[in-house]
C-alpha positions in Angstrom: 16.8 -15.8 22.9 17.6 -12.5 24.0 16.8 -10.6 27.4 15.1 -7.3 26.4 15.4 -4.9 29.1 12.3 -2.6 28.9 12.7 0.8 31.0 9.5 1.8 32.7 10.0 5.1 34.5 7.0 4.4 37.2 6.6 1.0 37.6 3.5 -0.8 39.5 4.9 -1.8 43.1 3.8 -5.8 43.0 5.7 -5.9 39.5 8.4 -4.5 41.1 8.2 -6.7 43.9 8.2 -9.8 41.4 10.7 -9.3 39.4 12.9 -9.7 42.6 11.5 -13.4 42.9 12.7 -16.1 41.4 12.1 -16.3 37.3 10.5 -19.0 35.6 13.1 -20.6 33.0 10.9 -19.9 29.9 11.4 -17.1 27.4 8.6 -15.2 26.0 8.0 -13.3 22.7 5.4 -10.8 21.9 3.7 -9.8 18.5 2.3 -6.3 19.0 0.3 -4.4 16.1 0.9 -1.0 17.5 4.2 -0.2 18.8 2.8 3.5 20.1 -0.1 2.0 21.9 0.8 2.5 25.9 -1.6 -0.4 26.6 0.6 -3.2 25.4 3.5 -2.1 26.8 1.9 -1.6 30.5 0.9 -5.7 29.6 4.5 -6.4 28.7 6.4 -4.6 31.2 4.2 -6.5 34.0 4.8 -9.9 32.4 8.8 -9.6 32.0 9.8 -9.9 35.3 8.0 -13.4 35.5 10.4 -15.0 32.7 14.2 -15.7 32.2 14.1 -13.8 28.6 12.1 -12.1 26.2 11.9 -10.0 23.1 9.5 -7.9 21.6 8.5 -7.3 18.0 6.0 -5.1 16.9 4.5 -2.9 13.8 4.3 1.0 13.9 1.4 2.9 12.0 2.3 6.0 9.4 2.5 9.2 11.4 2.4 8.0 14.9 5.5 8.7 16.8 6.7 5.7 19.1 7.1 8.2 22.1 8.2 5.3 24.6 12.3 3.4 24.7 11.0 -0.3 24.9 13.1 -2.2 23.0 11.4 -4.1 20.2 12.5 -5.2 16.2 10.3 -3.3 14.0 8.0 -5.2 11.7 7.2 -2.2 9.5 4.7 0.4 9.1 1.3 1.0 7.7 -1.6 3.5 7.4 -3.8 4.0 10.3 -7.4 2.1 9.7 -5.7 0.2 6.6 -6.3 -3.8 7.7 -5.1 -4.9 4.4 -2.2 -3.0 4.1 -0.9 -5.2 6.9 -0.8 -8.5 5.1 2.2 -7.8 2.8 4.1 -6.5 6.2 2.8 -9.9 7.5 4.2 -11.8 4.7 7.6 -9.7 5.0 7.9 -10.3 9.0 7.7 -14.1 8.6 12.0 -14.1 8.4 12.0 -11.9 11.1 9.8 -14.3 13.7 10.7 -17.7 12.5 13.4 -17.8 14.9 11.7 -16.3 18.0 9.2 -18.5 17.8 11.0 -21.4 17.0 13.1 -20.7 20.4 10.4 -19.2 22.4 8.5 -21.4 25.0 5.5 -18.3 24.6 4.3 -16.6 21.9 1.9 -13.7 23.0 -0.2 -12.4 20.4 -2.1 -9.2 20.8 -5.0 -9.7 18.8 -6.9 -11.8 16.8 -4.3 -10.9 13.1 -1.4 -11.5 15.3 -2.8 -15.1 16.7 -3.4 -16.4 13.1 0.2 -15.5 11.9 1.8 -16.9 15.1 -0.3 -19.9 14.5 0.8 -20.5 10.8 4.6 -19.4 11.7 4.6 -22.0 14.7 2.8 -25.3 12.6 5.8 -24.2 10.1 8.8 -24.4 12.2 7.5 -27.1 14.0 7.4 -25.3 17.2 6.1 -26.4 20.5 5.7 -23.1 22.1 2.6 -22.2 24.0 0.3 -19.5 22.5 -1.4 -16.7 24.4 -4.5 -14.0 23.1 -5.1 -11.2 24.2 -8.5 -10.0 23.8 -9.0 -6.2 24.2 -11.5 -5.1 21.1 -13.7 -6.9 18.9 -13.6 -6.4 15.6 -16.6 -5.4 13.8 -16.2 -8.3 11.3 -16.7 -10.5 14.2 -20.0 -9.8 15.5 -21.4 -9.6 11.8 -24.0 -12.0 10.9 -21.9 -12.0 7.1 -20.2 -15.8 5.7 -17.2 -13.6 6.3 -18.1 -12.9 9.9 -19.0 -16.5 10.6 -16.0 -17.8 9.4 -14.0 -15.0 11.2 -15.5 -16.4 14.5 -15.1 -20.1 13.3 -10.9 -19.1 13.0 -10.9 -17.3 16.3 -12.6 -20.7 18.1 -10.5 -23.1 16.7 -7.4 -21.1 17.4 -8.4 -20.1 20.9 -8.8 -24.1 21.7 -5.0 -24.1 20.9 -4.1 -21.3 23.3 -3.2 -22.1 26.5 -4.4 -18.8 28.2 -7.1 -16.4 26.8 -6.2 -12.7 28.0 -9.4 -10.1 28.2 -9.4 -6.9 29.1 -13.0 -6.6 30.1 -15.4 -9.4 32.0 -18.0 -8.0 29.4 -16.0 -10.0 27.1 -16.7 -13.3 27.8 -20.3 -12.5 29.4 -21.3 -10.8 26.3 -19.3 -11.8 23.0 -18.4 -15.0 23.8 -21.4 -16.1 25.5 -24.5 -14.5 23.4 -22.1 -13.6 19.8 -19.5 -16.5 19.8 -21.2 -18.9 21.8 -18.4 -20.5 22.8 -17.1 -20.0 26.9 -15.3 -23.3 27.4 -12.1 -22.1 27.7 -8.7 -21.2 30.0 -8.8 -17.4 30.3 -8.4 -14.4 32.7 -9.8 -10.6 33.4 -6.8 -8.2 33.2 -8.4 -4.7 33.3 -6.9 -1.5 31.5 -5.9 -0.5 35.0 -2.9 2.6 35.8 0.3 1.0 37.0 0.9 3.6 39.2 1.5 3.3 43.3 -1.4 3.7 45.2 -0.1 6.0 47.2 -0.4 8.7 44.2 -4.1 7.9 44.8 -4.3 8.8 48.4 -2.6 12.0 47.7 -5.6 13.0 45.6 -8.0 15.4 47.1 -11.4 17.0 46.4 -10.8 20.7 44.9 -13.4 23.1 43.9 -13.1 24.3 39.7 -10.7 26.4 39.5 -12.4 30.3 39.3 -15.4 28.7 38.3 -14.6 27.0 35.0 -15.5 23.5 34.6 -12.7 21.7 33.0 -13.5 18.6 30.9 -10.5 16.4 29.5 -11.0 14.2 26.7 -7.9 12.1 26.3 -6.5 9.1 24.1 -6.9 7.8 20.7 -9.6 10.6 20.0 -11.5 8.9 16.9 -15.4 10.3 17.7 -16.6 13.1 15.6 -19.7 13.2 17.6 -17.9 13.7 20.5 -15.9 16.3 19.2 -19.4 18.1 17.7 -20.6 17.8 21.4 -18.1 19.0 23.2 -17.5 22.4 20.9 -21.1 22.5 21.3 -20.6 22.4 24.7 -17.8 24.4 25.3 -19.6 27.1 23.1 -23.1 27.2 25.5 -21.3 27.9 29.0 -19.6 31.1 27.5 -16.3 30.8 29.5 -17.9 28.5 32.3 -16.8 25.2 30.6 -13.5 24.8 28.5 -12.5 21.5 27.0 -9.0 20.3 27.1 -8.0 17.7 24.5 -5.0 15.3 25.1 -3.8 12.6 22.8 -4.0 11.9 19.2 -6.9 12.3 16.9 -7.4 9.6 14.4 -9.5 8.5 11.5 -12.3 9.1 11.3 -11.5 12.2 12.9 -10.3 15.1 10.8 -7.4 15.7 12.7 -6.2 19.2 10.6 -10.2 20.7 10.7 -10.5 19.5 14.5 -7.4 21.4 15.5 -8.5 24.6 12.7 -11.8 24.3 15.2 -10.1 24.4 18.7 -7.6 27.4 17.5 -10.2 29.3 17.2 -12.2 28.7 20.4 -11.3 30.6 23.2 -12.7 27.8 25.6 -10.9 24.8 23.2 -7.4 23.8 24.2 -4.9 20.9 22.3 -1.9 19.8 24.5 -1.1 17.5 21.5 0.4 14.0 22.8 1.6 12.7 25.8 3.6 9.7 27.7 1.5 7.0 29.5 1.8 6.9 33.0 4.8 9.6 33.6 2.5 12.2 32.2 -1.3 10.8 33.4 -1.0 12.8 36.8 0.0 16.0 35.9 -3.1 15.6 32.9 -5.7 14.4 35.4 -5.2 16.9 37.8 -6.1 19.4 35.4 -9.9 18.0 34.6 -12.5 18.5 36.9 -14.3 15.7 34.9 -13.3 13.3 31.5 -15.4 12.6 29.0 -16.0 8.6 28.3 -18.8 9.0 26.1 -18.5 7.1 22.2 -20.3 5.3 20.2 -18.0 3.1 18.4 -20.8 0.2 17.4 -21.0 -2.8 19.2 -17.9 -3.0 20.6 -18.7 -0.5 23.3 -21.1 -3.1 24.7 -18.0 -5.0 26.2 -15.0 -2.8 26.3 -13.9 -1.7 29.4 -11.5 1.1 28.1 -8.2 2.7 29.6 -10.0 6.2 30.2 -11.9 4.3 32.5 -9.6 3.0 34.8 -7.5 6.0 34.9 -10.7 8.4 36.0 -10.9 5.5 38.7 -7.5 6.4 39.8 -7.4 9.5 39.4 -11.2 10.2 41.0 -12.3 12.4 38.1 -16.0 12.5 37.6 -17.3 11.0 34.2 -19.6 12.3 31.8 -20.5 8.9 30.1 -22.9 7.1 27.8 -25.4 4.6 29.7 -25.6 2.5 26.7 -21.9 1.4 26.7 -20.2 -1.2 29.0 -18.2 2.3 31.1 -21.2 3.5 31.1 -23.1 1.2 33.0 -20.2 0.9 35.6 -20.3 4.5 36.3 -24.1 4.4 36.3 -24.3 1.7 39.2 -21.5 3.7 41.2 -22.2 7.3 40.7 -19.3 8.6 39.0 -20.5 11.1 37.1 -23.1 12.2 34.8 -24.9 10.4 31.8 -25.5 11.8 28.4 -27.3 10.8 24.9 -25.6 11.1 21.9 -29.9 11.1 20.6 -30.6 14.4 23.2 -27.3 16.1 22.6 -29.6 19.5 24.0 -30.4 17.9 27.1 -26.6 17.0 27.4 -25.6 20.5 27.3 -28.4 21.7 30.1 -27.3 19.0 32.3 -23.4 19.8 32.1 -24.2 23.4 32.9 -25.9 22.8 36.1 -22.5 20.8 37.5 -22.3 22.7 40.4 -19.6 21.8 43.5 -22.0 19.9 45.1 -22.4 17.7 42.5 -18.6 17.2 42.2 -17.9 16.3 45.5 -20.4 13.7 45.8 -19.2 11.6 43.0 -15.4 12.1 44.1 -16.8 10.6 47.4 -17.8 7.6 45.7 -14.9 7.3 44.1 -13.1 7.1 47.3 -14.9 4.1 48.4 -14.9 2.4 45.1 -14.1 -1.4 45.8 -9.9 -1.8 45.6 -9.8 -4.7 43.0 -11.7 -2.2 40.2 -8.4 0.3 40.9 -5.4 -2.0 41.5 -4.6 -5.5 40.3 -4.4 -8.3 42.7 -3.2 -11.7 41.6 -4.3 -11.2 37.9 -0.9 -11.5 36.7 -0.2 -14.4 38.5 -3.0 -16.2 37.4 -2.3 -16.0 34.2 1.5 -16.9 34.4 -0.6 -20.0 36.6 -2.5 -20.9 33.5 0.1 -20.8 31.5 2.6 -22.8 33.6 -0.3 -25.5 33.9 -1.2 -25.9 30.0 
């Protein structure tokens, strides 16, 4: 099995430190669904340096530039928000991952697709190797009360009693789909947070600074797929007449209108589009910029347990949030003070409130982000819990 040799241009320090250690004799090969997404490669490039060997393989969408140079095979692409479209890539990758997981000792599949189709692949090889889940959204399908939904959720327990280690990105996870949706807890698993593998002492650096001449600056960043955000924050942008401008940072995607939202912020004086970016070389330089980022969606049920990335990175990067209560960042930010709430149902009263963020304000939830506990910023031993887990199985 190949040694992939993945270049990470800021690497975390422990990872570093690690991969100077002595390396477990096991090669390990991940199945990713988006080769673009900076998430699964932060995951990968912390796991390497635990194993002799590994190799990557991975499926691109339509349109999205891979702006990273991991090394992976590519599995094809297809159209953003097109599920099915993936099943005759699925079928066409089976030549291409026979032999990786026939040789592997891990299979690593990031999401629930990727588990079934490492599943079937491994019963027909014959392969012993150890599978791995990652768990970082929930499909709608599987908190629907449909015969498809139940038999989506029956899949994802049976499979997840063959896995040797369950991977979730948020506690809420566990406590809320598994335990009240899925009903099923009983199993080997670990909390690895979306969190900025970045040294900490980039954090320290960070101080409190007034807006800059008086104009508010709110960032929205990311996979930018809410058109009510959007709405809201033209809205908003448009009410403080120069006081507030909105910066926009990342891609937008379906069911965005990506060609009418950037016809919209062209001609706003107080919209601005910086297009994409790289994740973590470019995350200081964009953070710096914002005097607060915008975490509020609505994307269904989902929100109720997803910690996401913009999270952990305005916890880094002490940026005030302007959140929705109702979601699982939300009620983090609520219990810490880091920022302000808003209602997608009093979108008025969400305007009032952001024009009266005064410095004040501002300092008082950067101060709280200062003493935010250390284990919600920076990992600890999560890694090597895992690797424990799966060493054990």
């Amino acid at each position: 099995m190949s040694i992939t040799s993945s270049t990470v241009l800021v690497e975390n320090e422990s990872v570093a430190s690690r991969s100077r250690g002595k390396q477990l004799p096991m090669g390990v090969f991940f199945l990713v669904s988006r080769a673009e997404h900076a998430r699964v490669w932060r995951r990968i490039s912390h796991l390497e340096p635990y194993f002799e060997s590994s190799l990557v393989a991975a499926f691109e969408r339509t349109g999205i530039p891979v702006n990273h140079s991991h090394p992976y095979v590519s599995l094809g692409s297809f159209t953003h928000g097109k599920f099915l479209a993936r099943i005759p890539l699925l079928l066409r990758a089976i030549r291409k991952c026979i032999q990786p997981v026939r040789t592997s000792e891990i299979c690593y599949a990031f999401g629930l697709d990727l588990l079934i189709f490492l599943f079937l692949v491994k019963c027909g090889t014959g392969s012993r190797a150890k599978l791995v889940y990652e768990v970082a959204d929930i499909h709608p399908s599987l908190s629907s009360t449909s015969i498809r939904g139940r038999i989506m959720r029956f899949v994802e327990r049976v499979l997840i009693r063959r896995c040797c280690a369950v991977v979730l990105t948020s506690p809420a996870f566990r406590s809320g789909y598994f335990a009240k949706v899925q009903r099923f807890v009983d199993f080997r698993s670990v909390v690895i947070e979306h969190k900025v593998a970045l040294p900490e002492a980039f954090r320290n650096e960070i101080q409190f600074r007034s807006p800059r001449k008086s104009v508010l600056v709110i960032g929205y960043l990311g996979e930018m797929r809410s058109p009510a955000s959007f709405a809201l924050l033209t809205k908003l942008a448009e009410a403080g007449r120069g006081s507030i401008a909105v910066h926009f940072h990342g891609r937008f995607i379906s069911p965005i209108d990506s060609e009418e939202s950037l016809r919209i912020i062209e001609s706003s004086p107080y919209l601005t589009y910086h297009g994409p970016y790289r994740s973590p070389n470019d995350l200081k330089r964009i953070y710096t910029s914002f005097d607060m980022v915008w975490d509020a969606y609505c994307e269904g049920e989902n929100a109720r347990w997803q910690r996401t990335t913009r999270f952990s990175e305005a916890c880094f990067f002490k940026r005030p949030l302007i959140y929705n209560p109702d979601t699982q960042d939300g009620r983090m930010a609520e219990q810490l003070g880091l920022g302000m709430a808003m209602s997608f149902d009093d979108p008025d009263s969400c305007i009032q409130n952001a024009l009266t963020i005064d410095e004040e304000r501002l300092r008082k939830w950067f101060e709280n982000f200062e003493a935010l506990p250390r284990d919600l910023v920076f990992y600890d031993r999560e890694y090597d819990d895992l690797v424990g887990l799966i060493v054990d199985a």
